[in-house]
C-alpha positions as CSV (number, residue, x, y, z in Angstrom):
1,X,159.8,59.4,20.0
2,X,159.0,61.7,17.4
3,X,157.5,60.2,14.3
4,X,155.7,57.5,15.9
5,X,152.1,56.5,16.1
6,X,150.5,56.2,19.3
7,X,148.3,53.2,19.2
8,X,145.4,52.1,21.4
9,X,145.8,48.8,20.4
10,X,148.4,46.1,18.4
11,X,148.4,46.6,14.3
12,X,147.5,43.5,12.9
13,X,150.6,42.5,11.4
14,X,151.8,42.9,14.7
15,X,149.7,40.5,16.1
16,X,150.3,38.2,13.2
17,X,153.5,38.0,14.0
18,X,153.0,37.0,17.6
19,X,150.8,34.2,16.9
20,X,153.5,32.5,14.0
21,X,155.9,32.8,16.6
22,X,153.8,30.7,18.9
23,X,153.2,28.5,16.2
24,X,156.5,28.1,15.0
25,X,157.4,27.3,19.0
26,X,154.6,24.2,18.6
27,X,156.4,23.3,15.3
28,X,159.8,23.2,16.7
29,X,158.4,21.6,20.2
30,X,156.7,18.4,17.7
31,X,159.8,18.4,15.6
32,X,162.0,17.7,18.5
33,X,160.0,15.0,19.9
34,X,159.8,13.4,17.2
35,X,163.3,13.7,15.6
36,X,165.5,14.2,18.4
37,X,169.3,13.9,18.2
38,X,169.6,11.0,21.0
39,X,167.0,9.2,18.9
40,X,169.8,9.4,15.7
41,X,167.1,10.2,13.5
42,X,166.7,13.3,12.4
43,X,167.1,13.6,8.8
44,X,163.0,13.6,8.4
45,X,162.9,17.0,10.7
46,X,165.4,19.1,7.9
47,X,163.3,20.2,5.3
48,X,160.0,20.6,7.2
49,X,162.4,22.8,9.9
50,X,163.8,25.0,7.2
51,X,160.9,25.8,5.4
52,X,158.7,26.8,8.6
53,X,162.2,28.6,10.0
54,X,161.8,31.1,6.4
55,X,158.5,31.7,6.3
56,X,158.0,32.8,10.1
57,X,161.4,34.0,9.8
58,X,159.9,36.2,6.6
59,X,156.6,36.9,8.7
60,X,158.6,38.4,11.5
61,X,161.0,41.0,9.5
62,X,158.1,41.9,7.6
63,X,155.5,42.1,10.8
64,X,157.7,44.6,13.2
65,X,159.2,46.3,10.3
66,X,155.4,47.5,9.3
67,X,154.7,47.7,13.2
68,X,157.9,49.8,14.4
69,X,156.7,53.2,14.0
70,X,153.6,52.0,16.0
71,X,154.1,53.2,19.8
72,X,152.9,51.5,22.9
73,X,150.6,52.9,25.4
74,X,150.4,50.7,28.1
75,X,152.1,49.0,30.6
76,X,149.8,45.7,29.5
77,X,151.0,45.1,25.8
78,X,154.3,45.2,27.0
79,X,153.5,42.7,29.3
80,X,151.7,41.1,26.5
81,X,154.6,41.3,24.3
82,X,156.9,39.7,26.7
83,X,154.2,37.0,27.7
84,X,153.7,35.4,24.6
85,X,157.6,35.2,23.7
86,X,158.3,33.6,27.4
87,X,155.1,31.1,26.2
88,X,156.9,30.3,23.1
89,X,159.9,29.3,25.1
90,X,157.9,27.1,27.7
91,X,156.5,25.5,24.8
92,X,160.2,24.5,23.3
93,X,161.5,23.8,26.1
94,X,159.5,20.6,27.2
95,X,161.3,18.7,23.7
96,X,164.5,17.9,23.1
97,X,166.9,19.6,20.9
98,X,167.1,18.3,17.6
99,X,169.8,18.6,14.6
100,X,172.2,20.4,16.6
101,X,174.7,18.6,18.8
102,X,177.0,21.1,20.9
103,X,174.9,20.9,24.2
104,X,176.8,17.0,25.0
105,X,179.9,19.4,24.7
106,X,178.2,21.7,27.1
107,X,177.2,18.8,30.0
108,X,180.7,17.1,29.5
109,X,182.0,20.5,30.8
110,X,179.9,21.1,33.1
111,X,180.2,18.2,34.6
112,X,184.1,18.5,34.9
113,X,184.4,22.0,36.3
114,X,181.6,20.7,38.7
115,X,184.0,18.0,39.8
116,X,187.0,20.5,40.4
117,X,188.8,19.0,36.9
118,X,190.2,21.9,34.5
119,X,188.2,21.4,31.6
120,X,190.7,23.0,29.5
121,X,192.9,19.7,30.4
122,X,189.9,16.7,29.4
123,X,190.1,15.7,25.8
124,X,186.8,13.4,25.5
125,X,188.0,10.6,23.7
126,X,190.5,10.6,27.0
127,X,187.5,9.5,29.2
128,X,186.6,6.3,26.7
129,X,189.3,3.9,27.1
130,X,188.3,0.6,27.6
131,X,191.2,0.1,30.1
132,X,190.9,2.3,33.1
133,X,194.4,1.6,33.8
134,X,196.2,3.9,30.7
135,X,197.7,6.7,31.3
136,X,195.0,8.7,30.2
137,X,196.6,11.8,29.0
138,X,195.9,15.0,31.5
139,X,193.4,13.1,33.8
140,X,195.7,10.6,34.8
141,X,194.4,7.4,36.6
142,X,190.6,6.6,35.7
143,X,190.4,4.2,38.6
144,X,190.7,7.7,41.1
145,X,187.3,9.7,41.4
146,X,186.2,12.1,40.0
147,X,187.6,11.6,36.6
148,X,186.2,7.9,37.0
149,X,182.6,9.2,38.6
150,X,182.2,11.4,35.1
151,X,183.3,8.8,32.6
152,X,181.0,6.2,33.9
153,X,178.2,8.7,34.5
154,X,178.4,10.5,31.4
155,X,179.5,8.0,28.6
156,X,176.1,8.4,27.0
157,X,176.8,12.4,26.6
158,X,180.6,12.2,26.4
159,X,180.2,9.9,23.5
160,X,178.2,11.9,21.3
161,X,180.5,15.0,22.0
162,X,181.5,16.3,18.3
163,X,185.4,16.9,17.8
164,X,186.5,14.4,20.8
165,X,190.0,14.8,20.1
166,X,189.8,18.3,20.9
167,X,189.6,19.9,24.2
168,X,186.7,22.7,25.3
169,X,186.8,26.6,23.3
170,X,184.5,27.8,26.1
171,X,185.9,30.7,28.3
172,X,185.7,30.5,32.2
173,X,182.6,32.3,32.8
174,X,180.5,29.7,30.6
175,X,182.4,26.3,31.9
176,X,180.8,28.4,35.4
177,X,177.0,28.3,33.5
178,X,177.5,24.8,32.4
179,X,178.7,23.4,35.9
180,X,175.8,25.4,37.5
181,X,173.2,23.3,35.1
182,X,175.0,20.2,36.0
183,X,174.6,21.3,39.9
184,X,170.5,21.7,39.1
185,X,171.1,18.2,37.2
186,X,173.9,16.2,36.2
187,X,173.7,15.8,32.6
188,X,171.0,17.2,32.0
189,X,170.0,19.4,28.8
190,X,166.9,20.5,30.3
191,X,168.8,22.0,33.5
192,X,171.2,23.3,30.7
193,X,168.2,25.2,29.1
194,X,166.3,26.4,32.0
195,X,170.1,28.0,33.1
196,X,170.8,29.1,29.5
197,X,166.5,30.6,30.0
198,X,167.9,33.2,33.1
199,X,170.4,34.6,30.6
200,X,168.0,34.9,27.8
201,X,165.1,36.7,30.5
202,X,168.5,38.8,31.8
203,X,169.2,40.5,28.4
204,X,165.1,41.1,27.9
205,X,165.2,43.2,30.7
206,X,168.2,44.8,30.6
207,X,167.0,45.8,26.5
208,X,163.7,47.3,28.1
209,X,165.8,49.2,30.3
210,X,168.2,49.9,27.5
211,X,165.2,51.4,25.3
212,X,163.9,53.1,27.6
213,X,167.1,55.0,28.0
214,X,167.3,55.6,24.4
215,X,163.9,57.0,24.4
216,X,163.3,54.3,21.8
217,X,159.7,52.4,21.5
218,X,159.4,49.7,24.3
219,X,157.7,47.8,21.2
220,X,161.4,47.1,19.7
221,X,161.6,44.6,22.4
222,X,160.1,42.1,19.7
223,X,162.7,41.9,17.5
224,X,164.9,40.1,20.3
225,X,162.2,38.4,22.0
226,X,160.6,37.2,19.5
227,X,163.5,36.2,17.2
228,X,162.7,32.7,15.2
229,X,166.9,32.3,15.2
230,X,167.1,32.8,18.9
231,X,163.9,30.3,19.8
232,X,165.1,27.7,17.5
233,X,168.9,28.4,18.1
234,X,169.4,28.9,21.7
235,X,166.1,27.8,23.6
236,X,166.1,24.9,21.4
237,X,169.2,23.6,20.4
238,X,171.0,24.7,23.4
239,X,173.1,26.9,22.0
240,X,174.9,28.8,25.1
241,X,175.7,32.4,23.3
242,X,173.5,34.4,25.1
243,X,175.6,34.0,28.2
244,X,177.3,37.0,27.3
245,X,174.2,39.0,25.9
246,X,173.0,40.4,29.5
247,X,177.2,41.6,30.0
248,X,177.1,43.1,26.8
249,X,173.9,45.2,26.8
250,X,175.0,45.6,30.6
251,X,178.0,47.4,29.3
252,X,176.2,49.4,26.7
253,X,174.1,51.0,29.8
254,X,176.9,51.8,31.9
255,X,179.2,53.0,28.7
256,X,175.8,56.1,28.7
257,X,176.1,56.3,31.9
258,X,179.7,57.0,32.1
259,X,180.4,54.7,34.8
260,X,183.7,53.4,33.9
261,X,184.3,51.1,36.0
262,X,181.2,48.9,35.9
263,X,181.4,49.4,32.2
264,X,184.4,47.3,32.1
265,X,183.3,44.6,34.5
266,X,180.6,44.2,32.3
267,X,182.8,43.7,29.2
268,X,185.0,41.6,31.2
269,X,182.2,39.2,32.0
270,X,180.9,39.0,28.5
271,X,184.4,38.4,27.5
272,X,184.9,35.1,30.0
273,X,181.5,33.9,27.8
274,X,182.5,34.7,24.8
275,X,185.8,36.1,23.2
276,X,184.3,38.3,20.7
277,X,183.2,41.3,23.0
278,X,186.7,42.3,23.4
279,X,186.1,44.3,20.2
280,X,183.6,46.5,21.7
281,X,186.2,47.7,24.4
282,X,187.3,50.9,21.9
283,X,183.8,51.7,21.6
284,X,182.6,51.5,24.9
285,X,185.7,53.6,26.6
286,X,185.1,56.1,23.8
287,X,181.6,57.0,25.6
288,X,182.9,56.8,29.2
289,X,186.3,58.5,29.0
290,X,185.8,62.4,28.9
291,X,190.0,62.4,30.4
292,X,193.1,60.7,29.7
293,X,193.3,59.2,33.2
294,X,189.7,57.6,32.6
295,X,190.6,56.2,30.1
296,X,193.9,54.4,30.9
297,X,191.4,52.7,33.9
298,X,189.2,51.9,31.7
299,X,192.1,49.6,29.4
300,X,193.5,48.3,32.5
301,X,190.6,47.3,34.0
302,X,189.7,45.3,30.9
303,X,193.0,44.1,29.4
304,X,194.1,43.2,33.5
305,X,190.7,41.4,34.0
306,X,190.5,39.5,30.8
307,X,193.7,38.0,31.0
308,X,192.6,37.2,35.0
309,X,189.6,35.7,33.1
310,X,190.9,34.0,30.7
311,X,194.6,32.9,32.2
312,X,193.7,29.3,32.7
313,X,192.3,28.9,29.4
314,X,195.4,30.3,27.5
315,X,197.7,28.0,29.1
316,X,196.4,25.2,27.1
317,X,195.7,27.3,24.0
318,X,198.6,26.2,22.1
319,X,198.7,22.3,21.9
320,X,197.2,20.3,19.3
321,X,194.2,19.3,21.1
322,X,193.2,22.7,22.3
323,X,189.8,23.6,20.7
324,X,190.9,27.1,20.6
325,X,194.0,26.7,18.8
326,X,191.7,24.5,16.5
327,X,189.3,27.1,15.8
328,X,191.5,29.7,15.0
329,X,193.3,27.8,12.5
330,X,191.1,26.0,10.8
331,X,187.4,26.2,11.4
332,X,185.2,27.0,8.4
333,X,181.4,26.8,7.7
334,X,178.3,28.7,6.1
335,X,181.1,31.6,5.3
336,X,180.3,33.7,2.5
337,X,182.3,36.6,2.0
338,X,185.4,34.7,3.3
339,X,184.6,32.1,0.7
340,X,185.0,34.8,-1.6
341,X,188.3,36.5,0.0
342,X,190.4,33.4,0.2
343,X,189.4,32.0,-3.7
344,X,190.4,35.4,-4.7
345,X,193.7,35.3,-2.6
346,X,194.7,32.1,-3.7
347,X,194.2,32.8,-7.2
348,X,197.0,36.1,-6.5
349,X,199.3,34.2,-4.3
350,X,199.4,31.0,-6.8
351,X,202.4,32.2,-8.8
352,X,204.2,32.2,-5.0
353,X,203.9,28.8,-4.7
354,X,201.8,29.3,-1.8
355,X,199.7,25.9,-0.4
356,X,196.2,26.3,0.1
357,X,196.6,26.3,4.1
358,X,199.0,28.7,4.0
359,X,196.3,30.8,2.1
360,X,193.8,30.2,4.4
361,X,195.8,31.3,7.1
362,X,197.1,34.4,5.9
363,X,193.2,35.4,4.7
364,X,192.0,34.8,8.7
365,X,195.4,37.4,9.3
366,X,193.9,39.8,7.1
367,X,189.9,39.1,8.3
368,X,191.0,39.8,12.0
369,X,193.3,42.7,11.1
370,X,190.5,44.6,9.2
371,X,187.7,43.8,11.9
372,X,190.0,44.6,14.5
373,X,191.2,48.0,12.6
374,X,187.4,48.5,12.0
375,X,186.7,48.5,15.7
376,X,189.4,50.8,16.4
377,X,188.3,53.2,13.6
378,X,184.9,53.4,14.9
379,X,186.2,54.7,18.3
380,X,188.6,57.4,16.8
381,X,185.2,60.2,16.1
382,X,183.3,61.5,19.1
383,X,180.1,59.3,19.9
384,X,177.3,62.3,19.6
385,X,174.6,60.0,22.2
386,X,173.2,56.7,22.6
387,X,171.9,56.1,19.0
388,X,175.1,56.2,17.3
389,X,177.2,54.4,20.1
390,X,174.2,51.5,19.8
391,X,175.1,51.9,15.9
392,X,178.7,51.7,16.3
393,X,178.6,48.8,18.3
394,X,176.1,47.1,15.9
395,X,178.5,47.2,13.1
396,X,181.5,46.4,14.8
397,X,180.0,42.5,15.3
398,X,178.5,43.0,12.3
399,X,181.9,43.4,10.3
400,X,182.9,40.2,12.3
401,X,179.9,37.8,11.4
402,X,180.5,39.2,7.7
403,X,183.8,38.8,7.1
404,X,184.5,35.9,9.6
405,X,184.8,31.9,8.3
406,X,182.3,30.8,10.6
407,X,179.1,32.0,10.0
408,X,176.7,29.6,12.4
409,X,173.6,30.4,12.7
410,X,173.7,30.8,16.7
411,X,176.7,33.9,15.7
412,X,174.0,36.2,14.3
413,X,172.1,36.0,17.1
414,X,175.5,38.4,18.8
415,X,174.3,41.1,17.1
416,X,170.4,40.8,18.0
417,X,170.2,43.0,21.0
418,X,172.0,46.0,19.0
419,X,169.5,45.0,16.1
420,X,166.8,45.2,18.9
421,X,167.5,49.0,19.3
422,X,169.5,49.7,15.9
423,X,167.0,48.4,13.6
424,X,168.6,47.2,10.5
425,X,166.5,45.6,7.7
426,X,168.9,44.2,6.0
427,X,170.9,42.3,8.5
428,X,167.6,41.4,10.3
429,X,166.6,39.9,6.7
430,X,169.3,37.4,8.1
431,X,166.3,35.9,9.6
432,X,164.9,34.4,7.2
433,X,168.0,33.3,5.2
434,X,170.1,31.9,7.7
435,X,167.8,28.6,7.8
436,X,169.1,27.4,4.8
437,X,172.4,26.6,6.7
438,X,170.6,23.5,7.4
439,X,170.7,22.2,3.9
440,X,174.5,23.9,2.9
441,X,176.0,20.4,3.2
442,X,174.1,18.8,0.6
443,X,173.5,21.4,-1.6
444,X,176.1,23.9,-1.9
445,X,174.8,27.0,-3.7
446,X,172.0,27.7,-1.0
447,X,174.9,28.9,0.6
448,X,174.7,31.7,-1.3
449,X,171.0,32.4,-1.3
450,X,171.9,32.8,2.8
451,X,174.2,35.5,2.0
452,X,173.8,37.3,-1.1
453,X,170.2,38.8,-0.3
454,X,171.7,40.1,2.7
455,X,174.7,41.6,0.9
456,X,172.4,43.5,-1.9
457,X,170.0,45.1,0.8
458,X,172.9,46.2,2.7
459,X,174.5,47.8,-0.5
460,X,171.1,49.4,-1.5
461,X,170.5,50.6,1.9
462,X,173.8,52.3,1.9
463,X,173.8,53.7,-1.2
464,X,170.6,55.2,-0.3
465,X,171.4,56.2,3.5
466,X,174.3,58.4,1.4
467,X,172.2,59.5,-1.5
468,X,169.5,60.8,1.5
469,X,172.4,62.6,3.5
470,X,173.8,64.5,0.3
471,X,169.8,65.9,-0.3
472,X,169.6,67.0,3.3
473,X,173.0,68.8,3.3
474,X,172.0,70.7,-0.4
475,X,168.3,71.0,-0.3
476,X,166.9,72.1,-3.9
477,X,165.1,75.6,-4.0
478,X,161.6,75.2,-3.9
C-alpha cells in the first residue's frame, strides 16, 4: 500500500460523506412513503429525488476520492464503514419503492416459477381475461390451478406489470431469486428486497476479501457500499442486478487464484442472472490458463454450462412476445453515445434507401461486434497481476454501458464492484449525473448533461494517463 496515509482516525470528508449517505437513506425512505408507485402518485417525489440524488451523489465522488489515499488501521472503522451503509439500507427498506416499476415484473415471476409454470411461457396480459374459459395462450385453461391460484392472487401486481404483452428477459438463476422471495412471501416486494439484501451483503464481503487480496485499502469498500445509485436503485426500487455481482467478483477471486474450474462456475452463475458477464469469460481464462488444455476446460465449462443455464430461456427467445427478442431489437433509453452512432449512420446510409429500423438494427450489429471485439482484445496481452485484470474487466462493462442503447440507471451499477477496486473518477462521476435520467422524458437535453461530463473527464484522464506514461519512459535530465 505504498503511498497511503495511515490514519488513526476518519478524515472529515470521509465522515461527511457517511452521514449524507444516511441522510439521503431518510430522504429516499420519506419519499417513498409518501409517493409510492401503488399509491399512482408520484410525480411530486421527481424533482426533490433528483436533486438530493446529485448533490449526495456529488458529496460522495468528491468525499472518498479526497479520502482514498487515507488507510485504515483497525478492524473497528471497517466495521464502522460497513455499519452505517447496512443502516442506510434498513432505513430504505421499511418504504416502498417509488418511480420505478420493474419489481411487479419481478413477483409475477416469482410467483410462476414458484408454482412450477415456465415463466418464459406467461405473457401477463394472458392471466387478465375476463373469461377464464379462453384459450389463454401457453397457460392453457385458467379454471386448472396453479395458473388460476396466481391470476386471482396476484391481479393487483400482474396488472401493473410494464410491457404485458411481452414475456420475462430474466435468466434462470434470477426467476430462482424471485421464486425464493415469493416462498418468504407471496407477492411481496419487501420479501423481494430483503432476498435481493443477501446478494448485496454477498458481494460486500466477497469485495473485502477481493481488496484484501489486491493489497488494496479495505477503505475502498465505500465506494460500493456506500453508492447513492445502488441505495436508491436496487435497495430501493428493487432493482434485481446485483444477483450476479457476488458471481462476478466470485470469479474475479478464483480467475487470481487460478482455480479454473470454480472460476467458471462462477461466471456461469452470474451469467444465469444476467447475460452480460459472458464478456468477461476471455478475460478471466486469460488469468487461469497458464496451458492449452486449461484453457479448452475452461471454454467448455462455460459455453456447456451457459447453454445448460440458459436452454429453457432460448427456446422461447424468438417469438414475438419474448422479452428477449424484444430487447435486442428494439429497446432504447438514456443512450448517449448510441444516440450519436445511429444519427450519424443514418445520415451515411440515407442515399441506400435504408429505413430507420433497419438503421437501428444494423448500429446494435456494429455496438455488439465492437464490445464483443473489445473483450476479446483485452484478453490477447498477458495480464501482469490483479490490478490490471481488475482494470481489464472494468473496462470491458464499461465499453458496454457506453456504447450500449440502454443506459438505465440500475446498468452502471455492473461496473461498481470493479470501480470499488479500479477507482475511476470519471466513470464514478456517473454518480452524480445519472439522476437526471429521471427528468430525460420531459426534457430532452438533460440527457446530455448525464453523459457528456462523463465523456470529457474520461478523454482528459486519458490524454493525461498517456501524456504521464511518455514522461516516465523519457525522463528529462535534471
Amino acid at each position: 500500500m505504498a503511498g497511503l496515509k495511515p490514519a488513526s482516525r476518519f478524515p472529515f470528508v470521509f465522515v461527511a460523506t457517511g452521514v449524507s449517505v444516511l441522510v439521503y437513506a431518510f430522504g429516499l425512505a420519506v419519499l417513498g412513503l409518501l409517493g409510492s408507485s401503488d399509491a399512482g402518485d408520484t410525480e411530486f417525489a421527481r424533482v426533490p429525488l433528483v436533486v438530493s440524488s446529485i448533490i449526495v451523489g456529488l458529496v460522495y465522488v468528491a468525499g472518498l476520492w479526497c479520502s482514498r489515499k487515507h488507510a485504515i488501521v483497525a478492524r473497528h472503522e471497517l466495521g464502522a464503514i460497513l455499519l452505517v451503509g447496512l443502516a442506510a439500507r434498513c432505513v430504505v427498506l421499511v418504504s416502498p419503492p417509488f418511480l420505478e416499476d420493474d419489481y411487479h415484473r419481478y413477483l409475477l415471476d416469482g410467483a410462476v416459477t414458484a408454482h412450477g409454470v415456465n415463466p418464459y411461457g406467461v405473457v401477463p396480459e394472458q392471466l387478465l381475461v375476463d373469461d377464464p374459459s379462453s384459450p389463454g395462450g401457453p397457460l392453457g385453461d385458467f379454471q386448472k390451478p396453479p395458473q388460476a391460484t396466481i391470476a386471482t392472487t396476484g391481479r393487483e401486481t400482474i396488472e401493473q406489470v410494464n410491457h404485458p404483452h411481452l414475456a420475462t428477459i430474466y435468466p434462470p438463476v434470477a426467476q430462482a431469486v424471485f421464486a425464493a422471495a415469493h416462498v418468504v412471501k407471496p407477492w411481496s416486494v419487501y420479501a423481494l428486497r430483503f432476498v435481493l439484501l443477501a446478494f448485496d451483503i454477498a458481494t460486500v464481503v466477497l469485495l473485502v476479501v477481493l481488496l484484501a487480496d489486491l493489497k488494496l485499502p479495505p477503505i475502498w469498500v465505500a465506494w460500493y457500499w456506500w453508492n447513492p445509485v445502488l441505495l436508491r436503485e436496487v435497495t430501493s426500487s428493487a432493482h434485481m442486478d446485483v444477483v450476479a455481482f457476488p458471481s462476478v467478483v466470485a470469479g474475479v477471486l478464483f480467475a487470481l487464484r487460478r482455480r479454473t474450474t470454480w472460476c467458471s462456475l462462477a461466471l456461469v452463475g452470474a451469467v444465469g442472472a444476467k447475460l452480460w458477464p459472458v464478456l468477461l469469460a476471455p478475460v478471466l481464462l486469460r488469468t487461469c490458463a497458464r496451458r492449452i488444455s486449461v484453457l479448452l476446460w475452461g471454454s467448455v465449462m462455460i459455453v456447456g454450462g451457459s447453454a445448460l443455464m440458459l436452454w429453457p430461456m432460448l427456446l422461447g427467445a424468438t417469438g414475438d412476445d419474448a422479452g428477449l427478442h424484444a430487447f435486442s431489437r428494439y429497446w432504447r433509453n438514456n443512450e448517449g453515445f448510441f444516440a450519436i452512432w445511429s444519427y450519424v449512420a443514418s445520415v451515411v446510409l440515407s442515399p441506400f434507401s435504408i429505413n430507420g429500423d433497419d438503421v437501428i438494427r444494423y448500429s446494435r450489429v456494429a455496438v455488439a461486434i465492437v464490445v464483443g471485439g473489445w473483450a476479446a482484445l483485452c484478453a490477447l496481452k498477458p495480464i501482469r497481476d490483479g490490478r490490471d485484470l481488475t482494470s481489464r474487466i472494468l473496462s470491458v462493462i464499461a465499453v458496454l454501458f457506453l456504447l450500449g442503447p440502454t443506459q438505465f440507471p440500475w446498468y452502471y451499477l455492473w461496473m461498481l464492484p470493479l470501480l470499488c477496486v479500479r477507482n475511476n473518477f470519471a466513470l464514478l462521476l456517473y454518480t452524480a449525473t445519472l439522476p437526471l435520467y429521471y427528468l430525460h422524458y420531459e426534457y430532452r437535453f438533460v440527457l446530455w448533461i448525464e453523459h457528456f461530463p462523463v465523456w470529457v473527464a474520461l478523454l482528459a484522464f486519458w490524454v493525461f494517463g498517456k501524456k504521464h506514461k511518455r514522461e516516465s519512459a523519457n525522463p528529462r535530465a535534471t
